[in-house]
N, C-alpha and C positions, 0 to 999 in steps of 0.2 A: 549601660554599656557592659559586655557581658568581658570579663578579664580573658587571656589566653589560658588553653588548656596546656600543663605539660605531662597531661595521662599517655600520651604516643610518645614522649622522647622515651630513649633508651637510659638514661640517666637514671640512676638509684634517686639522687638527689632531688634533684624537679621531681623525678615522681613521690618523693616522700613530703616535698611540698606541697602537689595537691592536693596532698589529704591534711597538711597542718601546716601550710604557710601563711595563715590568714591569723592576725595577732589572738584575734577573740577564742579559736583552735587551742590554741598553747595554754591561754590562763583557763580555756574549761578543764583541759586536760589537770592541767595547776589543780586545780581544785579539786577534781576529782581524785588524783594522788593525798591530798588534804582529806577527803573522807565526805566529802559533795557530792549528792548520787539523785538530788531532787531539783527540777525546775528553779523553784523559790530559793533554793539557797546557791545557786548557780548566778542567779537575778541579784538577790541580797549582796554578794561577795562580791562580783562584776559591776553592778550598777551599768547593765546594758540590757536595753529595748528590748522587750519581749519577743517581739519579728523577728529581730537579730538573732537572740539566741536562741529562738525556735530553729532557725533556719544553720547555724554554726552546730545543733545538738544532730539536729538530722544527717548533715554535712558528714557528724563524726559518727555516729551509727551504721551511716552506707557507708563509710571506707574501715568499718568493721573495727574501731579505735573504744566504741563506746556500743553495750549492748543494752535495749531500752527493754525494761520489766516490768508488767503493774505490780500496783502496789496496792490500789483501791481500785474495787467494781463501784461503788457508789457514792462520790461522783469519779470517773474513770479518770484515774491517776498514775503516772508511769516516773519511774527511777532509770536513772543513766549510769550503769554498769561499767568499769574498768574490762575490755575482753583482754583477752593474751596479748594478742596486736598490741593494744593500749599500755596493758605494763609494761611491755618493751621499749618504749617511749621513754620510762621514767632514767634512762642515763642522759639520754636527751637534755631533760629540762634540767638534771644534776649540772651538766658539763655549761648548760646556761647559763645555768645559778651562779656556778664560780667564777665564768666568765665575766658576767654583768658586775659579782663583787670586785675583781680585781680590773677591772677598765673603768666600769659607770658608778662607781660608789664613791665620790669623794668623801663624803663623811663619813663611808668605813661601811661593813656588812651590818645590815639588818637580818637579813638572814644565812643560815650557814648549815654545810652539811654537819651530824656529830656522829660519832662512832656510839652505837646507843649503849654498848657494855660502858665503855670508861666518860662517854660525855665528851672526849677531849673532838676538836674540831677536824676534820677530813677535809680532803681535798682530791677532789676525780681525776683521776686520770686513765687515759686509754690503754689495756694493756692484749696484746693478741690471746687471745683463747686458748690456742694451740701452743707457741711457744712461750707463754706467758712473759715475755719481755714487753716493755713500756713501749709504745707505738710512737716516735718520733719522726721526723722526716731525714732524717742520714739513714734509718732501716727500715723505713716502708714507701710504698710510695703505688697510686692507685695504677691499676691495670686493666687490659680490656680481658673481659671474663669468657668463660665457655660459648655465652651464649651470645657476645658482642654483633650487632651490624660492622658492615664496614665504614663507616663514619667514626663508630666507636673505636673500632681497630686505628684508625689514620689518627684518632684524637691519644687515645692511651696505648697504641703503640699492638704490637701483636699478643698480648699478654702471654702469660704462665702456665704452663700445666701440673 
């Protein structure tokens, strides 16, 4: 049974879904921010199905997340690349991370962001680009953009210019 697509909604969201809302997505992605760029060590780290992540590596290749390179002509051997697309991802899995530690950790972080000059622990959070204040909800709040349908318009309002 084939899942719904949400490559046609207008949503940022859904559509950043179906390039990585599939759990096995996230921890390749995982892994490849970890320094994982081979088959074997994707397999090794995951302990999932070969098909599966045949078919999760290819997934992230065509949504341009992951770019594949040989590595060996004989026997033909290819490495799964971090592209630009892909590093952008890494606040992503940051804002996961902390999340997961502070809701799903009862016995405390296993893992943690650190500040790699002092070592001391970090903690993500969203700050606008532009006005560099912290992105909360009493000063932001989503809108419909330039290029909104009118569904989008009815949903987030007329947006901003």
């Amino acid at each position: 049974m084939r899942r719904k697509s949400f490559e046609d909604l207008q949503c940022p969201i859904a559509r950043s879904l179906e390039r990585v809302g599939e759990w096995w997505s996230i921890l390749i992605l995982r892994d490849a921010f970890l320094g994982a760029t081979r088959f074997e060590q994707f397999q090794k780290s995951l302990d999932i199905a070969p098909n599966m992540l045949t078919r999760r590596l290819a997934a992230l290749v065509e949504a341009g997340l992951l770019e594949r390179r040989p590595y060996s002509d004989r026997p033909p051997r290819h490495e799964y690349v971090l592209t630009e697309r892909g590093r952008d991802f890494r606040p992503v899995l940051w804002a996961l991370l902390a999340w997961g530690n502070r809701h799903f950790a009862p016995e405390g972080a296993s893992v943690v962001i650190v500040d790699k000059e002092t070592g001391l622990p970090a903690e993500p959070v969203l700050v606008d680009r532009v006005s560099g204040r912290v992105m909360t909800p009493d000063g932001f709040a989503p809108a419909a953009g330039p290029a909104a349908n009118e569904r989008t318009r009815r949903v987030h309002g007329g947006g901003h210019d």
